[in-house]
SELO-336234 format. One record per residue (C-alpha): residue in one letter; z, x, y. Coordinates in steps of 0.02 Angstrom, whole numbers, plus 32768, in hexadecimal, padded with zeros to 4 digits. Layout:
# SELO-336234
AZXY ...
//
This chain:
# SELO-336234
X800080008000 X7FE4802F80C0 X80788073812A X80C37FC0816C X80A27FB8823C X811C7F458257 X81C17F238216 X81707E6181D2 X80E67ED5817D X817A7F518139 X81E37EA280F0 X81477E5480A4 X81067EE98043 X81B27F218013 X81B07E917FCD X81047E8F7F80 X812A7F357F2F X81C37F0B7EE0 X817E7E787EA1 X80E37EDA7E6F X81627F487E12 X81C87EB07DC8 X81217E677D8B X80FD7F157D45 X818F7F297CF2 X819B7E6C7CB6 X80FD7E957C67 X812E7F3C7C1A X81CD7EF87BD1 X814F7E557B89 X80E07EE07B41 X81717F4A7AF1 X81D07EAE7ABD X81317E767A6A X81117F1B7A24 X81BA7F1479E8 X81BE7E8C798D X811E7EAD7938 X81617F5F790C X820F7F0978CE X817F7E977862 X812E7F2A7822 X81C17F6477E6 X81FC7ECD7787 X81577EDC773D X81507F977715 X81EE7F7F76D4 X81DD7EE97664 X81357F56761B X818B7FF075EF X82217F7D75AD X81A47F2D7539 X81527FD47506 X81F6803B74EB X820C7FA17466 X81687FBA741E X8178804E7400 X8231805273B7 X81EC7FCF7340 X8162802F7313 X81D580D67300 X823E806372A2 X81AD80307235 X818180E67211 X8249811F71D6 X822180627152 X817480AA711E X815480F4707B X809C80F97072 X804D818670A5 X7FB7812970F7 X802880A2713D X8085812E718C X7FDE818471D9 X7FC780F17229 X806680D87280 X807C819172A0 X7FBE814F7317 X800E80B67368 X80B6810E739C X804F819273F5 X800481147447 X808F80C17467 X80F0815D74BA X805A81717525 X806080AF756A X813480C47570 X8107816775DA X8096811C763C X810D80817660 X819080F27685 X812081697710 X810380A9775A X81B0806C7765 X81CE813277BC X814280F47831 X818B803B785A X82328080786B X81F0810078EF X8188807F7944 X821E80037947 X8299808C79A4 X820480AF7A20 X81F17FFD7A49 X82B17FF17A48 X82A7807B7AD5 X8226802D7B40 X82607F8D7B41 X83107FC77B6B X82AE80357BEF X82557FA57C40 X82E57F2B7C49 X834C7FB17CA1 X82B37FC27D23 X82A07F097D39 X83617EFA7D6D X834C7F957DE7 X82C37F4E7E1D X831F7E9A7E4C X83B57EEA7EA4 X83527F9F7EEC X839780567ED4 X845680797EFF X8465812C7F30 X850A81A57F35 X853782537F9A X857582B67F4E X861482FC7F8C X863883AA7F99 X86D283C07F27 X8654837D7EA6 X85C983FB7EC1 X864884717EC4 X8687843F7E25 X85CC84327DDF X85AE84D77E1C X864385317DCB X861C84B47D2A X856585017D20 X858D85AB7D50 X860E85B57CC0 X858C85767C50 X851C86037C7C X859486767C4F X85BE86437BA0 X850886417B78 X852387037B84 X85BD87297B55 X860D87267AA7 X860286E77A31 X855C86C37A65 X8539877A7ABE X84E987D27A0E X84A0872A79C5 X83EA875579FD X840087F679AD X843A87AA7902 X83A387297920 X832B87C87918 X8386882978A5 X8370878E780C X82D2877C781E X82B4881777F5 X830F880F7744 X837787AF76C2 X8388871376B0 X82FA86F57716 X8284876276C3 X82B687367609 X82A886717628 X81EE869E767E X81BD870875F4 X81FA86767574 X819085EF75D1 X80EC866375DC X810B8696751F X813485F074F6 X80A985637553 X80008581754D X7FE085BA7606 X7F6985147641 X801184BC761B X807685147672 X7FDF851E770B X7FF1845F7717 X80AC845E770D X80BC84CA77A0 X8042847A77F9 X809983C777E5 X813284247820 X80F6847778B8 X80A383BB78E6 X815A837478D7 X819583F37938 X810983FD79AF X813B832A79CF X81F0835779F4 X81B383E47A70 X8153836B7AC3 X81D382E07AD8 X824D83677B07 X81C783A57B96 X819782EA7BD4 X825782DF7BE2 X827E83617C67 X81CF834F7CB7 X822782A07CD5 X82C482EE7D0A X828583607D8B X820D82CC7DE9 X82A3825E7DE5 X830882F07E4C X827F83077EA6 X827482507EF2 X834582457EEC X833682F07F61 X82A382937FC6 X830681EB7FD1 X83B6822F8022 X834B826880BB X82F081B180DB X838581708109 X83AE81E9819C X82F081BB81BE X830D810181D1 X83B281188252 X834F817E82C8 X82D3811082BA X832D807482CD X83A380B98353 X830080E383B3 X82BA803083A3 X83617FEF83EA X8364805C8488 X82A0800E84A8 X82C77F5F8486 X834D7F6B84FE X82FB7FB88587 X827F7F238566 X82EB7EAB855D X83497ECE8604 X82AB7EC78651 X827F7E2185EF X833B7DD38608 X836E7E0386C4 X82D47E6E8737 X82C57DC48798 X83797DA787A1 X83A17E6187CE X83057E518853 X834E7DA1889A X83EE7E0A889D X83A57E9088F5 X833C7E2B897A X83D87DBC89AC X84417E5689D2 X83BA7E9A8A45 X83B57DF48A86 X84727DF08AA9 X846D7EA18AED X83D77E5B8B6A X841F7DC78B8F X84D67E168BB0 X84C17E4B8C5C X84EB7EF98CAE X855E7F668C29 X85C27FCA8CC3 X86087F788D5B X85AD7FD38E08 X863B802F8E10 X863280668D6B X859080A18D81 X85BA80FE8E1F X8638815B8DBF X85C681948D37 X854481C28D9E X85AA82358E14 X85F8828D8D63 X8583831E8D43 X85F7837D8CED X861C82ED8C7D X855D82F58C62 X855683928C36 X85DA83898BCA X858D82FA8B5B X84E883508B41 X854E83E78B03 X85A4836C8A95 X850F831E8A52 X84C583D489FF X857B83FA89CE X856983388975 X84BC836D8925 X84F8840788E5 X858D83B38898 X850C8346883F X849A83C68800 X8542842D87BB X8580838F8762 X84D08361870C X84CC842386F4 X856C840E8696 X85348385861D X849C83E785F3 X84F5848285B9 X856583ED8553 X84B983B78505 X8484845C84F4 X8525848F8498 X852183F88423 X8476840583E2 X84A584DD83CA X852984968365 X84E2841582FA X84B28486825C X854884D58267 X85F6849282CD X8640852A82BE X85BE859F82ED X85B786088383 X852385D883F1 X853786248493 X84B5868D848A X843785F88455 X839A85ED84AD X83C8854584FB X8481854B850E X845A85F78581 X83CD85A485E2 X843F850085F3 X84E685838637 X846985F18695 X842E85398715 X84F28509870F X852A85C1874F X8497859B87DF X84C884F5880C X859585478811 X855E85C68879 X84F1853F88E5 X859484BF890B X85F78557892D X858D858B89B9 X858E84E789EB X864984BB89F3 X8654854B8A41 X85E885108AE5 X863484758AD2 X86E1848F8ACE X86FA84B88B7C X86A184268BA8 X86F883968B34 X878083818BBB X86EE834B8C4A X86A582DF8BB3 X8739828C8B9C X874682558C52 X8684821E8C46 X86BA81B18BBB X875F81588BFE X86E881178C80 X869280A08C12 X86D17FFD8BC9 X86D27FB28B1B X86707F248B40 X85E67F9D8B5A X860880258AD7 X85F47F748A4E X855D7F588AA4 X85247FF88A90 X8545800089E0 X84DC7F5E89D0 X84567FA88A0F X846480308999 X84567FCE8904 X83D77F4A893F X836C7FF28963 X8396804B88C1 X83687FAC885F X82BB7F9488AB X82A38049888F X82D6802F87EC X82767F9E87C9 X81D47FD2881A X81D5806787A4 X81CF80018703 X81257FE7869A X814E7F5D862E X80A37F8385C3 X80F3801D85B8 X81B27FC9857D X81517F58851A X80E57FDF84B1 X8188805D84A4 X81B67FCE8436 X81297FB483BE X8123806C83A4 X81E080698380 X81D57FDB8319 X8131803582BA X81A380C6829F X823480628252 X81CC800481EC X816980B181AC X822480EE8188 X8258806B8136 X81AF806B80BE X81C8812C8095 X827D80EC8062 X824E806A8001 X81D180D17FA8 X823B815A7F83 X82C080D17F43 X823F80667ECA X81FB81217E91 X82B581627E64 X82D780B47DFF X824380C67DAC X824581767D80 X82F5816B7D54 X82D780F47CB6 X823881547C8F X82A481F97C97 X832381917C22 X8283814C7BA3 X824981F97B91 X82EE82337B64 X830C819E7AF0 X825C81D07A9E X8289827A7A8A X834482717A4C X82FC81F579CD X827282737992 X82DB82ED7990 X8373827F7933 X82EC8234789E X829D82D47895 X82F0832877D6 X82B182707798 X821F828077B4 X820B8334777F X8203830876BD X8178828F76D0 X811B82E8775F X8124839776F5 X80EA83207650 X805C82D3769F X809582287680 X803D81DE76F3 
//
């Protein structure tokens, strides 16, 4: 399926794949159910047959120890041969039915565990540390025994018996003993038998390592779909302020300029004589003003080193990051902008005293309108800047992301169930192979079947 656009698109074929793999595995677990049963008939069958020809041939066996005639015995000497070949032959089919019922056994089990994982999704763990920890020293001791006594000189002894007695007496009995096309087939029925367990064994951890491979994969979509999610939340609100209060915020605005306009002088005449005789108050307050801009520049410097110190840190909380690229840029701007509202407290500290004066001249009832000036103009400002196009496509593209996080999540979660009961049907198959295997060894060595 296509990366989901939307977050509808993401629900809908979320859906549509886990129903997908529900169908799937409905019709897998029909298929080995089916299979099953026809395997479990097979069996009933097989063994009814080889039931019927094991008495066959006892009652012909038994006919032969009765027999006195020499011809009569010829003749039953032929049908018991026959016999033990049909007995065989049932026997190498029950082997067969039996096998295919376990296999069946295994995929059906494997399919119904898929079907419930894939009704109620993938439930994933952390581990915690204590536990690696605990795995680690776990496999690191088992690393070590595998080399130390008493399994240090066992490769040694491995080499050293093949090289001699018994191993050489029981090989020189067999070749002496079996014509050597016998003992050709033998070993090639053997190395088949082993050749299946092999295989099973490989299939097995192939299955292991994908399934770690898409658990690994899986841990990191989550992390994925917060970023993402936290990012569509920051757009959809700067949307929706613009959607839920730009005209009231604007109607705000316009009515306090109004008020402000409508209000009438803010100073008395004598007021305004005062002020505009005060030169030195004048003075003063543009000294003020770049001491007040190069506060503002230290404090924003300040936060920045914060930010810059944080994201140093991140990897690591205990590292030392002072000589990171950003955190030195971020303290070199900070020591500039300390160095700036030094320089200019110290021009306007001399003058604060004639500011102060300046400033007991005016009257509340004009510093509030002031203010309200301030934020009616800040607010248009504000206001005028915003592209709501641009609010309004910050969230699709958010929402796009989310909803391409939350598909690589989902994937990764559908791929570890599945992969997790195929990992589990591979090691079913091979445990069983590996379990019936000395049964089968007679008859495949034979050539029952």
């Amino acid at each position: 399926m296509p990366v989901p656009t939307t977050l509808d698109d993401f629900s809908g074929q979320a859906r549509a794949a886990w129903a997908a793999a529900q169908a799937t595995s409905r019709t897998v677990l029909s298929d080995a159910t089916a299979a099953l049963a026809s395997a479990r008939a097979d069996l009933a069958s097989a063994t009814a047959a080889m039931t019927a020809a094991r008495a066959a041939l006892a009652a012909t066996r038994a006919e032969l120890e009765a027999s006195t005639v020499p011809a009569d015995q010829a003749v039953l000497i032929a049908q018991a041969a026959v016999l033990q070949a049909q007995a065989r032959a049932h026997e190498a089919a029950v082997r067969e039915a039996g096998e295919a019922v376990a296999r069946n056994e295994a995929r059906s089990s494997a399919g119904a565990r898929f079907l419930a994982a894939a009704n109620v999704g993938v439930s994933r763990a952390a581990a915690e540390r204590t536990a690696l920890e605990a795995e680690h020293d776990r496999l690191q001791a088992l690393r070590e025994a595998a080399t130390e006594p008493p399994l240090d000189t066992l490769p040694a002894e491995v080499n050293d018996a093949l090289a001699g007695p018994p191993y050489t007496d029981a090989k020189a009995r067999v070749d002496g003993d079996l014509p050597a096309e016998l003992v050709s087939a033998a070993r090639a029925s053997y190395a088949a038998e082993a050749d299946l367990v092999a295989a099973y064994r490989t299939g097995s951890e192939a299955a292991d390592d994908l399934l770690a491979a898409a658990l690994s994969g899986a841990r990191g979509h989550d992390a994925a779909v917060d970023e993402a999610r936290g990012r569509l939340e920051r757009a959809e609100r700067r949307l929706r302020d613009w959607v839920d209060r730009a005209r009231e915020r604007f109607a705000r605005a316009q009515a306090q300029l109004q008020a402000v306009a409508d209000g009438g002088p803010l100073l008395t005449e004598a007021e305004d004589e005062v002020l505009d005789d005060d030169t030195d108050g004048a003075a003063a307050a543009a000294l003020r003003a770049t001491r007040e801009t190069a506060l503002g520049t230290l404090r924003t410097a300040g936060i920045a080193v914060d930010g810059a110190l944080l994201a140093a840190r991140a990897p690591d909380p205990g590292a030392d990051v002072t000589e990171a690229a950003g955190v030195k840029s971020a303290v070199a701007v900070e020591s500039g902008a300390t160095t700036a509202l030094n320089n200019a407290e110290i021009a306007y500290a001399p003058k604060a005293a004639d500011y102060a004066a300046l400033v007991s001249n005016v009257p509340d009832s004009a510093w509030a309108r002031l203010l309200a000036f301030l934020e009616a103009e800040a607010t248009l400002k504000e206001l005028d800047a915003i592209n709501p196009a641009t609010l309004a496509t910050g969230v699709e593209q958010a929402e796009k992301a989310l909803a391409a996080a939350l598909w690589a999540r989902h994937a990764g979660a559908l791929s570890t169930a599945w992969l997790a009961e195929q990992a589990a049907l591979r090691q079913a198959l091979y445990e069983r192979a590996r379990d019936s295997r000395p049964g089968r060894l007679l008859g495949a060595v034979r050539g029952d079947a």
